[in-house]
RODO-2510 file (C-alpha; in nm, 4 decimals, decimal comma):
residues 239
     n   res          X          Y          Z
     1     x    19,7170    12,6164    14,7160
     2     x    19,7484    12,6927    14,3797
     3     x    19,6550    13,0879    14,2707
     4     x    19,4466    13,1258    13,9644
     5     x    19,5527    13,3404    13,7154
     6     x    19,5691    13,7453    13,6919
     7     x    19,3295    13,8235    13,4116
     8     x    19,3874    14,1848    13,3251
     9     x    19,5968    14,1461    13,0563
    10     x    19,3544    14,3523    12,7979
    11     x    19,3890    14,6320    13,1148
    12     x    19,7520    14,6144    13,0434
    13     x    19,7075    14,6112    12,6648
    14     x    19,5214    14,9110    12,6469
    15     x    19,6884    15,0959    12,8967
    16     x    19,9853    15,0381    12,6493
    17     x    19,7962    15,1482    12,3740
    18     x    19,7146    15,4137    12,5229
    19     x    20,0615    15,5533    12,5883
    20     x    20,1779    15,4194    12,2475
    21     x    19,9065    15,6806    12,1137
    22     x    19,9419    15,9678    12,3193
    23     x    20,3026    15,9790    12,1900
    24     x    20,1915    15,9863    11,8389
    25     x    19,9392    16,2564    11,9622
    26     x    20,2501    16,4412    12,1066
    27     x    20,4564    16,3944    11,7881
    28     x    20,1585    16,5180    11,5728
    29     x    20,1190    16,8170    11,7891
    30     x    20,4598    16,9022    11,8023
    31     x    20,5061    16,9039    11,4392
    32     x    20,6973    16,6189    11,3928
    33     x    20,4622    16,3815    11,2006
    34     x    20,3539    16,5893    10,9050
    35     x    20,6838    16,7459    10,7590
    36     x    20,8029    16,3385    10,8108
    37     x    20,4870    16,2286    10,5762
    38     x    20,5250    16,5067    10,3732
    39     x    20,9039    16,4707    10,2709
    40     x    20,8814    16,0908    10,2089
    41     x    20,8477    16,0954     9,8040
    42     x    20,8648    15,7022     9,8019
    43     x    20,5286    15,7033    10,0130
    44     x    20,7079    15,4080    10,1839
    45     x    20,6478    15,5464    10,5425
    46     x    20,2378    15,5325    10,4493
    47     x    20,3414    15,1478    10,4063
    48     x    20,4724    15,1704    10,7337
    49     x    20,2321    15,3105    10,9353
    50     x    19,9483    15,1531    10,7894
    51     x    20,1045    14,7963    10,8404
    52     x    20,1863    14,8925    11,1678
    53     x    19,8296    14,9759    11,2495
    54     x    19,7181    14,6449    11,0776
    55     x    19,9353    14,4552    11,3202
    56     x    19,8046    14,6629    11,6397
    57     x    19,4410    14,5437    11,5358
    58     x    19,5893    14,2155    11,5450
    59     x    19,7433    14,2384    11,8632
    60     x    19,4602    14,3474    11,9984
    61     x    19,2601    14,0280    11,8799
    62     x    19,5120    13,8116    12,0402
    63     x    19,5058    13,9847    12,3434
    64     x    19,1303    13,9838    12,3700
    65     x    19,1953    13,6030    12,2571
    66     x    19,4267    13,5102    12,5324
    67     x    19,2473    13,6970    12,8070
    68     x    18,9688    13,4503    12,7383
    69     x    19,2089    13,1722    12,7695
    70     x    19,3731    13,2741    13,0527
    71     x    18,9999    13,3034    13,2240
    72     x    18,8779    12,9888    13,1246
    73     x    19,2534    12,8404    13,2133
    74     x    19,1324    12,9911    13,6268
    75     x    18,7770    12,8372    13,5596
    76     x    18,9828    12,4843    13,4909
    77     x    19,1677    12,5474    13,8079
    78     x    18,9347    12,5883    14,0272
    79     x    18,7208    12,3265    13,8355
    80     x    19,0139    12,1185    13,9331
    81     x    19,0854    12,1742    14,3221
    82     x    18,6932    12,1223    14,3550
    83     x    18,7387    11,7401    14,1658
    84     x    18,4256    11,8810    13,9117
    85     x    18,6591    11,8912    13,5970
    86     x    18,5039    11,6548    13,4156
    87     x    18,1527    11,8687    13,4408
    88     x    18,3448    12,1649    13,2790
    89     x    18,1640    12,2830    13,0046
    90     x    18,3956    12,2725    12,7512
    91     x    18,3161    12,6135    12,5177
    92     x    18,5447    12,7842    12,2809
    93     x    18,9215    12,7939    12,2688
    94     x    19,2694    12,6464    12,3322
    95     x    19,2187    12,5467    12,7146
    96     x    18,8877    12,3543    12,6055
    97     x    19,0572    12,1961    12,3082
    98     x    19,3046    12,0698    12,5671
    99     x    19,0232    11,9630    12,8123
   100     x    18,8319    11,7377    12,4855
   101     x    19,1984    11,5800    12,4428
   102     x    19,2187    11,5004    12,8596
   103     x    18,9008    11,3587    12,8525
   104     x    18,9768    11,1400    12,5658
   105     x    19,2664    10,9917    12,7716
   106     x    19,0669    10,8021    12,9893
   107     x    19,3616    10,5768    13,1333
   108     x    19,4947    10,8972    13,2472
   109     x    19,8534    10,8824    13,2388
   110     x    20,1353    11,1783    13,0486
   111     x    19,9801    11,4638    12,9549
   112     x    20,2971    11,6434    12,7672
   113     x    20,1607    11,5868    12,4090
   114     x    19,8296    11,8012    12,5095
   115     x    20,0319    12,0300    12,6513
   116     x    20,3069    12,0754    12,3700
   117     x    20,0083    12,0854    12,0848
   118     x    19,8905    12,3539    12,3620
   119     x    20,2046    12,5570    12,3407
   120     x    20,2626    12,5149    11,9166
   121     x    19,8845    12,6671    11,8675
   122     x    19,9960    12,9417    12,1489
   123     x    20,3196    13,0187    11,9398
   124     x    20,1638    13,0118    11,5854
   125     x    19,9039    13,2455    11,6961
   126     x    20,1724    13,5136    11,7346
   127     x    20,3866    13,4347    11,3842
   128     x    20,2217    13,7055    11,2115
   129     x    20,3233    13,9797    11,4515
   130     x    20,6722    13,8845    11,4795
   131     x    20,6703    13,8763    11,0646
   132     x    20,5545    14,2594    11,0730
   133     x    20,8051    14,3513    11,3193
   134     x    21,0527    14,2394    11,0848
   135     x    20,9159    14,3791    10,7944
   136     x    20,8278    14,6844    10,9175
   137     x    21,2424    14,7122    10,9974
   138     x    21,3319    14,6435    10,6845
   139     x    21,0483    14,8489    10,5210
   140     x    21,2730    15,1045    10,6833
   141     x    21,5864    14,9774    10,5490
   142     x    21,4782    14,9999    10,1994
   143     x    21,3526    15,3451    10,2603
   144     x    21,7061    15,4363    10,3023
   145     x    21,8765    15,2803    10,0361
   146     x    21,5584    15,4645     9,7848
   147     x    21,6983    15,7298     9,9818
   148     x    22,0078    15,7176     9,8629
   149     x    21,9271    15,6644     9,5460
   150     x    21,7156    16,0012     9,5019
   151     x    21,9979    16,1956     9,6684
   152     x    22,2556    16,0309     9,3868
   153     x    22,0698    16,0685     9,1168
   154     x    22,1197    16,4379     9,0590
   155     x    22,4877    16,4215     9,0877
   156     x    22,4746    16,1142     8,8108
   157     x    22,2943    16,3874     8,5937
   158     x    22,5498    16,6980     8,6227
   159     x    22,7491    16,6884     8,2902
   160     x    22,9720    17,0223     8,3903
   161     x    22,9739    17,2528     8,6878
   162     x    22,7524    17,5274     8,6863
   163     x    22,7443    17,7350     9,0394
   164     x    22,3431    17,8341     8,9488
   165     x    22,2155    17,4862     8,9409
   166     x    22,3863    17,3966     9,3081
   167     x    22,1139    17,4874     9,4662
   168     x    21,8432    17,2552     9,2580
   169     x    22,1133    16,9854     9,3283
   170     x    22,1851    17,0504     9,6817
   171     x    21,7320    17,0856     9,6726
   172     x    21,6871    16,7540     9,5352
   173     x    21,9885    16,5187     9,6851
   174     x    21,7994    16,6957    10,0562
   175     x    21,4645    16,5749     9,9363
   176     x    21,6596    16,2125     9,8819
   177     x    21,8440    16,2275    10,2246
   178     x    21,4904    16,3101    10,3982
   179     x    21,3125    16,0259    10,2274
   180     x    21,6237    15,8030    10,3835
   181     x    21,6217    15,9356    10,7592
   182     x    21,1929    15,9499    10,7954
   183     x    21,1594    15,5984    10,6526
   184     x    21,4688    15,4244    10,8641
   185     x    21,2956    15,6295    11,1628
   186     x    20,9872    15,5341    11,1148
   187     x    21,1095    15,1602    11,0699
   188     x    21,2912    15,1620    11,3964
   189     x    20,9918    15,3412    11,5941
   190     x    20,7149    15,1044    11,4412
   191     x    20,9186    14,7659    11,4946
   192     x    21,0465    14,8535    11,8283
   193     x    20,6697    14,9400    11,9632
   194     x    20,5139    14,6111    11,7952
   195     x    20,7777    14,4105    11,9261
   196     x    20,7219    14,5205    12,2826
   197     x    20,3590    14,4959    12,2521
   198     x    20,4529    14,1270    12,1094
   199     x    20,7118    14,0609    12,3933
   200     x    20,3905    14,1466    12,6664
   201     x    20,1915    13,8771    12,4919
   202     x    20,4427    13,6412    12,4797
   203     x    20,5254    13,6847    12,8367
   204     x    20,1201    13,6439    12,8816
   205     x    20,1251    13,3000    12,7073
   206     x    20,4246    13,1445    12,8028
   207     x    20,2881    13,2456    13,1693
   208     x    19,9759    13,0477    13,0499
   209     x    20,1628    12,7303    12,9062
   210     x    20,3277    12,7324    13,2729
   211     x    20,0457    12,7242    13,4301
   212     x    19,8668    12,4836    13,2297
   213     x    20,1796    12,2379    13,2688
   214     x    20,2002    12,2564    13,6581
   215     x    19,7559    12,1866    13,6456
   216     x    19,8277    11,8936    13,4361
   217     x    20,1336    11,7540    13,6422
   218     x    19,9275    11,7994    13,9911
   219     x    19,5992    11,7160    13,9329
   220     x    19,5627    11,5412    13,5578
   221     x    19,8366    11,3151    13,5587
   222     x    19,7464    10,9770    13,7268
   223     x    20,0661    10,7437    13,8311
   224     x    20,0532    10,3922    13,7206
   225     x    19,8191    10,1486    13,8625
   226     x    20,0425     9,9068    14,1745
   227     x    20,0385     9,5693    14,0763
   228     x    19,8475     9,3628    14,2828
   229     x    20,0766     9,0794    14,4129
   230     x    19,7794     8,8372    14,4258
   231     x    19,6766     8,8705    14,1066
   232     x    20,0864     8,7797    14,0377
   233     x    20,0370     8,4732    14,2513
   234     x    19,7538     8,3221    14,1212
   235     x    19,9111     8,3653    13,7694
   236     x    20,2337     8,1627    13,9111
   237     x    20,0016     7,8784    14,0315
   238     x    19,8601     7,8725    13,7156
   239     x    19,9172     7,5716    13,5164
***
C-alpha cells in the first residue's frame, strides 16, 4: 500500500525560520550586528539584508505553495486507491493542472509529458531563489573589492611622508578594510542560509515529482488494449 505524503513541511519551514532568527537575535544582542551596519560606508550590506529578507518572504510563499500541493497530491492518492479519481474536484494548483491534463487523455496510455510539464513548473517556481542566493554572494564580493578600493585610496593621495597624518591614513584604509570583511560576511551568511532553506524545498518537491511519477505509473497508466484474435480472423476472411 502506498503511504500518502508527510505534510508538515511549513512545520519544518518555520521551525527553520525560527532558528535562522534567533541567531540574528543572538548576533544583535551580542553586539555583532550594529558595529557591522555601522562600518559599511558603501551601505551595500543594507542591500544585502534587505534582499535576503525579500527572498525569505518568498520562500515562505512557496512553501505555503507546495504544502498545498503536497496535500492535494495525498487527496489524489487516496482518491486513487478508492477508484473515485475521476470525481476529484479539481481546485487550484499544479497537482489539479496535472489531473485536467489526465482527464483529457481519455485513451489512457504514457503519462511522462504530464509529469515532466509537472516537474518544469515545480523547478521554475524556485529560479528566483536560487538567483538571490547567487547574488546575494556576489553582492558580497563586490563589497570587498569597494573595500579595497576605500582602503587604497588614501595611500593613492599621500604625496610625501608625514608621521602626523599616519594615523588619518591608517583611520581611513581601516574604515575601507571593514567595509570589505562585513559585506563578504554578510554575503557568505545570507547565501549560505537561503540556499539551505532552498535545498529543503527542493528536497520537498523533487519528493513530490516522485511521488506523483510512481501514482501515475501504478494507477494512471493503462497498458495497451490485447488484440482480439477474432476480430484478426474475420479481417483475413475478408474478401
Amino acid at each position: 500500500m502506498i503511504r500518502p505524503l508527510d505534510t508538515n513541511l511549513a512545520l519544518r519551514a518555520l521551525i527553520l525560520l525560527g532558528l535562522i532568527g534567533f541567531g540574528f537575535w543572538l548576533a544583535a544582542e551580542r553586539g555583532l550586528v550594529a558595529p557591522a551596519l555601522s562600518a559599511d560606508k558603501s551601505y551595500i550590506s543594507y542591500v544585502i539584508l534587505g534582499l535576503y529578507v525579500v527572498a525569505s518572504a518568498h520562500w515562505l510563499w512557496l512553501v505555503h505553495a507546495l504544502a498545498g500541493e503536497r496535500k492535494r497530491c495525498a487527496t489524489l492518492e487516496q482518491a486513487l486507491q478508492a477508484n473515485a479519481a475521476e470525481d476529484m474536484p479539481l481546485g487550484d494548483g499544479l497537482i489539479s493542472q496535472f489531473l485536467v491534463g489526465w482527464r483529457a487523455k481519455r485513451d489512457g496510455g504514457d503519462a511522462a509529458t504530464l509529469l515532466a510539464a509537472f516537474g518544469d513548473a515545480l523547478a521554475n517556481r524556485h529560479a528566483f531563489g536560487h538567483f538571490a542566493s547567487d547574488a546575494l554572494l556576489k553582492l558580497g564580493l563586490l563589497g570587498t573589492i569597494v573595500g579595497f578600493i576605500l582602503m587604497l585610496m588614501p595611500v593613492g593621495d599621500v604625496e610625501e611622508f608625514d608621521p602626523s597624518l599616519m594615523r588619518q591614513l591608517l583611520a581611513a584604509m581601516s574604515a575601507g578594510m571593514a567595509v570589505a570583511l562585513y559585506t563578504t560576511l554578510a554575503g557568505l551568511v545570507t547565501s549560505t542560509l537561503l540556499k539551505l532553506q532552498y535545498h529543503i524545498l527542493d528536497a520537498s518537491a523533487a519528493q513530490l515529482a516522485t511521488r506523483l511519477s510512481v501514482l501515475a505509473d501504478v494507477y494512471l497508466t493503462q497498458p495497451p488494449a490485447a488484440p482480439n484474435p477474432r476480430a484478426a480472423e474475420l479481417a483475413a476472411d475478408a474478401p
